[in-house]
C-alpha positions in Angstrom: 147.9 209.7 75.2 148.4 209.6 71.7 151.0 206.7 71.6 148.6 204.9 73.7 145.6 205.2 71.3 147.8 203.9 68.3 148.6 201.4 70.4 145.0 199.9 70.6 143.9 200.6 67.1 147.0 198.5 66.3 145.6 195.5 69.0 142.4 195.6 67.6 143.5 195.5 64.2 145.7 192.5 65.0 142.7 191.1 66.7 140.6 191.6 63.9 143.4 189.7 61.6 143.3 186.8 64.1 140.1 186.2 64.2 139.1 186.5 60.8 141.7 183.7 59.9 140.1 181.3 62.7 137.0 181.8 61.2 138.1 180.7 57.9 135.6 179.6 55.0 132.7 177.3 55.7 132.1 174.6 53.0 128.9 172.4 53.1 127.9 169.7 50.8 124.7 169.7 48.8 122.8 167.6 46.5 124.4 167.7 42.6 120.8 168.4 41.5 120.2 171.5 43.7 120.3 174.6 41.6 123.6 176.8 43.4 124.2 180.0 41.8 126.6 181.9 43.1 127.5 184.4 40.5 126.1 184.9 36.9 128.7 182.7 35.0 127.8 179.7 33.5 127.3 176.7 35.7 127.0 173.0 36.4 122.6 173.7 36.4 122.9 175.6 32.8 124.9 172.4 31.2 122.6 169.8 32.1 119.3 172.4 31.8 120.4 173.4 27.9 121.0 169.8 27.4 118.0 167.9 28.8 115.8 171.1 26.6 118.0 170.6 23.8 118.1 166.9 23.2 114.0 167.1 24.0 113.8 169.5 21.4 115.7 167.4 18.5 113.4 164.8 19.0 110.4 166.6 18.2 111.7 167.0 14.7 110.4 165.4 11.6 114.0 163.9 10.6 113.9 161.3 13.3 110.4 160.2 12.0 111.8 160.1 8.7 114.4 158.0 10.0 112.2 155.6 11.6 110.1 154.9 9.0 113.3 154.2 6.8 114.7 151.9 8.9 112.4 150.6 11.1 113.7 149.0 14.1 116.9 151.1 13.7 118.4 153.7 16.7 119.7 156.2 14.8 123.5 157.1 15.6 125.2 160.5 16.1 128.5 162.0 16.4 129.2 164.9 18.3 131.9 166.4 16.1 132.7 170.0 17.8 130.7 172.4 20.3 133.0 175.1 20.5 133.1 177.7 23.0 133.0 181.4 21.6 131.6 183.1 25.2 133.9 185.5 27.3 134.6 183.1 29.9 136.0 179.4 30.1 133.1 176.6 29.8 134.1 173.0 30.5 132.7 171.7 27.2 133.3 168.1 27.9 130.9 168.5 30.4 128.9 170.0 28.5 129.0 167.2 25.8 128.8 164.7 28.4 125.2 166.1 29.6 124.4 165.5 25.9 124.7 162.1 25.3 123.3 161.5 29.0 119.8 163.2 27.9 120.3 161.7 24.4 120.8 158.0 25.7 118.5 158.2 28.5 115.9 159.2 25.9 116.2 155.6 23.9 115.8 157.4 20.8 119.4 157.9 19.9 123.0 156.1 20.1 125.9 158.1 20.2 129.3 157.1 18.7 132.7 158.2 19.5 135.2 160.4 17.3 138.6 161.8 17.3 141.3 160.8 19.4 139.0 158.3 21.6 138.1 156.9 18.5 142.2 156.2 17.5 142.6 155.0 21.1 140.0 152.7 21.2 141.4 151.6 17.7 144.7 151.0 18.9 143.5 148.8 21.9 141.7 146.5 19.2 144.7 146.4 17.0 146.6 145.3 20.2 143.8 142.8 21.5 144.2 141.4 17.2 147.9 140.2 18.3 147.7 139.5 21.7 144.3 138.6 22.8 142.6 135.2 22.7 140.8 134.2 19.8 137.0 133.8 21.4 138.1 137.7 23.6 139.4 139.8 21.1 137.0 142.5 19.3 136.7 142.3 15.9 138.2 144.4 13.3 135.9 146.5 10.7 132.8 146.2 12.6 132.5 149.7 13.6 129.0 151.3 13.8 129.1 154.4 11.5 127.5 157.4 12.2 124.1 158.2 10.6 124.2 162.0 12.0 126.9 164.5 13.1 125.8 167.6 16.1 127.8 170.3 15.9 127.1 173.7 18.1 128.7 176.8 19.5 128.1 178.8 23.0 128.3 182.1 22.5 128.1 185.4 25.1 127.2 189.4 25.8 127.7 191.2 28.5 125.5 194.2 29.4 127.0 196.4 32.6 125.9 199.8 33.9 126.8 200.7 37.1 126.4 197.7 39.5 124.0 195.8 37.2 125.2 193.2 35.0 123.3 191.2 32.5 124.9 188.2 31.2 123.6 186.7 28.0 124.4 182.9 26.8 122.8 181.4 23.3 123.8 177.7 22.4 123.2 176.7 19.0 123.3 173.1 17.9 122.7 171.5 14.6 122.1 167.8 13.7 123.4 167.1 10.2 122.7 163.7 7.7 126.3 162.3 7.5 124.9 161.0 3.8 123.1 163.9 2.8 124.7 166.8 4.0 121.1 168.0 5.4 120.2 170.0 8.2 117.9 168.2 10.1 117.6 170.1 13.2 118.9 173.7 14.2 118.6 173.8 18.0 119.1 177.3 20.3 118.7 178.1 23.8 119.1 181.5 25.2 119.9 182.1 28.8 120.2 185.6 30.5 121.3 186.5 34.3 121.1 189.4 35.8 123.4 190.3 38.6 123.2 193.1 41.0 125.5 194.5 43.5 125.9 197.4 46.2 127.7 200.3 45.4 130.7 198.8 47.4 131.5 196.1 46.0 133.2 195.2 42.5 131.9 192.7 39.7 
């Protein structure tokens, strides 16, 4: 009797095994805009959120007034130089950068300009396009747009857990600076905090 009822608890686990892997995971598509949050890390919504607020923020500033009425008619032109990540977990900066510019450009009030290795890349396609490219196709040498400003930032993180609470708190701080002057024209910051909460069964 008793090898018998070992018997079916070993079927029925089997079983259970069996039909958990038919069941597999279900994936559906949604739309990139809806807001999916499926733990409290730092996610696709909080780039382009702290982005679209931040860029909207800059421009409320006097400096790009100032600007203006220095050089009228001019866009003024900024280079994102670094926006490190100091948090606990990995953040896809680029992303983050790349949210940035899309909010700044979309706004018309800005231009952005590229640095660093793009910048050296780009440069040695135009050195290459100065030998081998056609007169009336080829770029021109020296005629680089400089930048006017330079946006540096940091993303920074706290975590707050008792028991199966967690609060998870993000502050992003960006600051525009006058490539000329040294200034600091705008200081940006946007806090986020999520709080996460789970049964007593399960682990963070």
């Amino acid at each position: 009797m008793a090898v018998l009822k070992v018997k079916r608890i070993v079927v029925f686990i089997a079983l259970a095994f069996f039909f958990a892997g038919c069941m597999g995971p279900k994936v559906s598509r949604v739309s990139e805009d809806s807001v999916t949050d499926l733990s409290d890390r730092w996610n696709d919504t909080d780039s382009k959120l702290v982005a679209d607020e931040m860029i909207g923020d800059m421009m409320t500033f006097p400096w790009i007034k100032r600007f203006k009425q220095k050089k009228p008619g001019k866009v003024p032109t900024v280079l994102i130089q670094s926006v490190r990540n100091k948090s606990h977990e990995h953040i896809a900066i680029d992303t983050f950068i790349n949210d940035i510019k899309r909010a700044g450009i979309r706004s018309g009030e800005v231009d952005f300009v590229v640095g660093g290795a793009e910048r050296m890349d780009i440069r040695d396609e135009r050195k290459d396009q100065d030998i081998y490219a056609s007169d009336d196709t080829r770029a021109a040498m020296g005629q680089e747009t400089g930048a006017d400003f330079v946006l540096t930032g940091t993303i920074n993180s706290m975590v707050d857990q008792v028991g199966s609470e967690r609060v998870t708190f993000y502050q992003i701080d960006l600051k525009l600076v006058d490539m000329t002057t040294n200034r600091e024209v705008w200081n940006g910051q946007k806090k986020i905090k999520k709080v996460m909460q789970r049964s007593k069964f399960s682990v963070f």
